[in-house]
C-alpha distance (Angstrom), angle and dihedral (degrees) to the residues before:
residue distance angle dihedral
X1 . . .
X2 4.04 . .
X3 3.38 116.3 .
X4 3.66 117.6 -127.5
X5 3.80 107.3 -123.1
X6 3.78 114.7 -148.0
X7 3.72 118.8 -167.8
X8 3.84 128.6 -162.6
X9 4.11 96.5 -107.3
X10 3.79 86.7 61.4
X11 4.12 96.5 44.4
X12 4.31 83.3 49.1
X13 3.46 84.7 51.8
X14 3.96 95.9 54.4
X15 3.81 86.7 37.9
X16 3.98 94.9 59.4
X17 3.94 95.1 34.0
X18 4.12 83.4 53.2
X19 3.60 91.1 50.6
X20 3.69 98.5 44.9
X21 3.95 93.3 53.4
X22 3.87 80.3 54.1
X23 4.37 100.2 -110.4
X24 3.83 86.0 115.9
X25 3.66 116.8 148.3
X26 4.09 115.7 -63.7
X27 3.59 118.3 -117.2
X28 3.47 108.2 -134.1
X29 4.15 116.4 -163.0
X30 3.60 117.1 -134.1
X31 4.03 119.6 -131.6
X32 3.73 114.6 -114.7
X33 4.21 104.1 -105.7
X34 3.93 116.3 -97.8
X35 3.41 112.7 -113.1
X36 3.94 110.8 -129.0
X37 3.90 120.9 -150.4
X38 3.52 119.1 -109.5
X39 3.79 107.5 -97.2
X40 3.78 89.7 -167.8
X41 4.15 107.4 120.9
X42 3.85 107.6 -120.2
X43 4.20 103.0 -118.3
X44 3.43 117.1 -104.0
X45 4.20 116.7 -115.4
X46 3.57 104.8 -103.2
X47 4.10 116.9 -157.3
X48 3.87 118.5 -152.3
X49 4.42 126.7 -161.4
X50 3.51 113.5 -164.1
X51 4.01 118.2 -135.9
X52 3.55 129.9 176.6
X53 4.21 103.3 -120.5
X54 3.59 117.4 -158.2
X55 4.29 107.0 -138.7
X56 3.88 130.8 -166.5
X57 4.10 119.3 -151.2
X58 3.59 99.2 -75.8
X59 3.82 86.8 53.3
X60 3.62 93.9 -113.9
X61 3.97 109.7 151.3
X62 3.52 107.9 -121.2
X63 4.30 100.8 -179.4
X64 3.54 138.4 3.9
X65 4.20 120.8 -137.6
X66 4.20 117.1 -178.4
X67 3.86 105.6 -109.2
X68 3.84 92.1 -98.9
X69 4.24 91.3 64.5
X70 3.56 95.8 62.3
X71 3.59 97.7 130.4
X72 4.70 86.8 52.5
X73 4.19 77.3 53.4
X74 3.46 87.3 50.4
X75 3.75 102.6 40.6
X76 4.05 83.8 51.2
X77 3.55 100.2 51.5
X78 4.03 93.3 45.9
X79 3.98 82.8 49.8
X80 3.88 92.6 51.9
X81 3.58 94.1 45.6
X82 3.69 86.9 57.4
X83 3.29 97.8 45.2
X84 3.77 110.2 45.2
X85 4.31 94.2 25.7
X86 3.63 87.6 -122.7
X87 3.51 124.5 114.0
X88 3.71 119.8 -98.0
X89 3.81 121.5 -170.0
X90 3.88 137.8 -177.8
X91 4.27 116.0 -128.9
X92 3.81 128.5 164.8
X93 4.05 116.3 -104.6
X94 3.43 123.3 -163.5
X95 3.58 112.5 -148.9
X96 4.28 127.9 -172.8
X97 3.60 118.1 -102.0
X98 3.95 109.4 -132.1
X99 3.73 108.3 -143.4
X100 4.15 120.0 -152.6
């Protein structure tokens, strides 16, 4: 069997006979995109305290002093230090509020 070769001058020809008896190609209108809602949960306020924590070496919290008694966190962690020959030291700890 031949094959039947087609070449592009012949399928313009079709193309512009088509269109001048009016069977041209359709114009279809695209819908406008829906708009989805954000599924993204809105974050939840978080409220910090500050406290003055009094750590060992390992950085294991050994008290807990409000942020105005920094010199009582301080006075413990120099006694400590004497005590157990480890370092003690005094850093600020933010803790989460729980709210009723």
């Amino acid at each position: 069997m031949a094959r039947k070769t087609v070449s592009i001058k012949d399928k313009r020809a079709e193309a512009e006979a088509a269109e001048a008896r009016g069977e041209g190609k359709k114009v279809v209108k695209k819908k406008a995109p829906v708009k989805r809602k954000s599924r993204a949960k809105a974050a939840a306020e978080v409220r910090l305290k500050a406290f003055w924590g009094v750590f060992n070496q390992s950085m294991k919290r050994i008290a807990l002093y409000e942020y105005s008694q920094k010199k009582d966190a301080e006075k413990k962690a120099v006694e400590l230090t004497e005590k157990s020959k480890s370092p003690h030291f005094v850093q600020p700890v933010k803790e989460i509020i729980q709210e009723a």
